[in-house]
N, C-alpha and C positions, 0 to 999 in steps of 0.2 A: 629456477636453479641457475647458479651461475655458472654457463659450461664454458667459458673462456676462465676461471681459475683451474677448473678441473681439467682440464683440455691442457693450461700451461704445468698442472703437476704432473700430468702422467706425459709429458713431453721429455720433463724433467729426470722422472722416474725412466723411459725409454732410455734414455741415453744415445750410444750411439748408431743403436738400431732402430730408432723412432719408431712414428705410428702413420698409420695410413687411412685415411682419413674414413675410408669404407671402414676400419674397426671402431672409428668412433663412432659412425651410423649406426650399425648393429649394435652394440654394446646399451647404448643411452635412447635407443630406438627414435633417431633423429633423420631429416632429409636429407640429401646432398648438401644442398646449398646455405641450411644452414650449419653445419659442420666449416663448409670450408666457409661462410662469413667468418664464424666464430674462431677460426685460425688465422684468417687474416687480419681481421681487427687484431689478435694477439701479436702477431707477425709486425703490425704495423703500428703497433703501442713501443714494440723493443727497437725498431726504428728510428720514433721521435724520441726516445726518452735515451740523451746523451751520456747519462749518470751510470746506464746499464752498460755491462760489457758482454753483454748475451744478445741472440739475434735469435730469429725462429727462422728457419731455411726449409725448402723444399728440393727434394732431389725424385723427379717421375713422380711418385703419389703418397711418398712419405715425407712426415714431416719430422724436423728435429730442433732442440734450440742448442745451440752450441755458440762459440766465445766469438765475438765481433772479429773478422777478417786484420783489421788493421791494429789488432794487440798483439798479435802472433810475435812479434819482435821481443813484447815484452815480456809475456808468457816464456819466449826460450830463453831470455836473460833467468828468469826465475829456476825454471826445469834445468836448464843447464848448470848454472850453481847450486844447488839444491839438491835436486833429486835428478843427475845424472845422466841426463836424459839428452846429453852432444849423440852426434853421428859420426861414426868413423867412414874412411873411404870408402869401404868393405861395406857398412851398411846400407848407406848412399848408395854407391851402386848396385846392391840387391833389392831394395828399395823400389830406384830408379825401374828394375826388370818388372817387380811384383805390378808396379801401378802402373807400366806400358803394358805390359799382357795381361793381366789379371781377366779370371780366374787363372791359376798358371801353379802347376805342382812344382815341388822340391828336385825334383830330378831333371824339370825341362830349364830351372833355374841354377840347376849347376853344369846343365850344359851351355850355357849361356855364359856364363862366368867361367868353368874351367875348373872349377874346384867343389869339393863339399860345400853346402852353403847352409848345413845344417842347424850351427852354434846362431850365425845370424841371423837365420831367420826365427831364432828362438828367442833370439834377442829384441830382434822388431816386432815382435806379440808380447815380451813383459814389457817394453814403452808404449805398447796399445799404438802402434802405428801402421800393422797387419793382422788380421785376424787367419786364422785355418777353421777349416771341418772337412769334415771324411768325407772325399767322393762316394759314390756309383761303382767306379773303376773297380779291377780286380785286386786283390790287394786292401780296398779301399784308401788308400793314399790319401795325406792331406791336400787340400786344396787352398790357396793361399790369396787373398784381397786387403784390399787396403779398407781402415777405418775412417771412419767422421773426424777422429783426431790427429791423424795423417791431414787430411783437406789442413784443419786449423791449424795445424802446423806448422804447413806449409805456406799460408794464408789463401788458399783456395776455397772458390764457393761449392765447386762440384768437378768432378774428375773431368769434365770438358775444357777447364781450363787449362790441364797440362798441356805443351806445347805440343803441336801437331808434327811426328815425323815421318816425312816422305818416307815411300818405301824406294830400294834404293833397285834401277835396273842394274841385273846383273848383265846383260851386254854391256852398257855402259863400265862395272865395273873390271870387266876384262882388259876395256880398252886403256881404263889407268892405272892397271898395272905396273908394278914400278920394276920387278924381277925379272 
């Protein structure tokens, strides 16, 4: 059986929720190791082969194939003419909050920002660039993250690349107080 076609269709079919490679084991009743050879041979086929603009990624123990890091430019030439898909300030910067706190609900995100931030975050799940589902919480409120197409978007491998921001002391910020 060829489990590196199957393995790249149902990577395919995942999308941006991939597969983890313990469901390929169970599923096709395979070992560890060959599960992840047979991902990485795949992983390492989208690598050498120049002509593809797909890559197979892992992020912890899931796998996904999603668009090579360095088309993202041209991809939003396309989305942005086409199917509308610019950022305004407003999104950007909710955005920006969703993928530095994430998980992080609607309510801690406009107190962040100051305002309702309801319309955009409704916005940024029809560009599939944050996803929601209903907490735990009472209420059950949504809960908000960012997608796999956020990363390629952005041209990011995994949310570790966001830039790191100190946290800031607030002694420190008393003392720069400008009032």
């Amino acid at each position: 059986m060829d489990y590196e076609a199957i393995f790249e269709a149902l990577l395919f079919l995942a999308g941006e929720t991939g597969i983890e490679a313990e469901q390929l084991q169970k599923a096709y009743n395979l070992d560890e190791s060959t599960v992840i050879d047979c991902l990485q041979q795949l992983k390492e086929k989208y690598e050498n082969d120049n002509d593809s603009g797909l890559e197979v990624i892992q992020n912890k123990k899931t796998f996904f194939i999603k668009t090579k890091s360095y088309l993202a430019s041209k991809i939003d030439l396309f989305l942005e003419k086409y199917m509308g898909k610019s950022l305004s300030n407003s999104e950007l910067n909710t955005l920006a909050i969703v993928a530095f706190k994430q998980p992080i609900m609607r309510i801690q995100v406009d107190e962040l920002r100051g305002v309702n931030s309801s319309q955009i975050l409704h916005n940024l799940e029809k560009k599939q660039l944050i996803m929601s589902k209903k907490s735990e919480a009472l209420g059950r409120p949504k809960v908000y993250r960012t997608t796999n197409y956020f990363l390629t978007y952005f041209g990011l491998n995994d949310l570790r690349d966001l830039l790191k921001i100190p946290k800031l002391d607030a002694k420190l910020l008393k003392e720069k107080e400008l009032f």
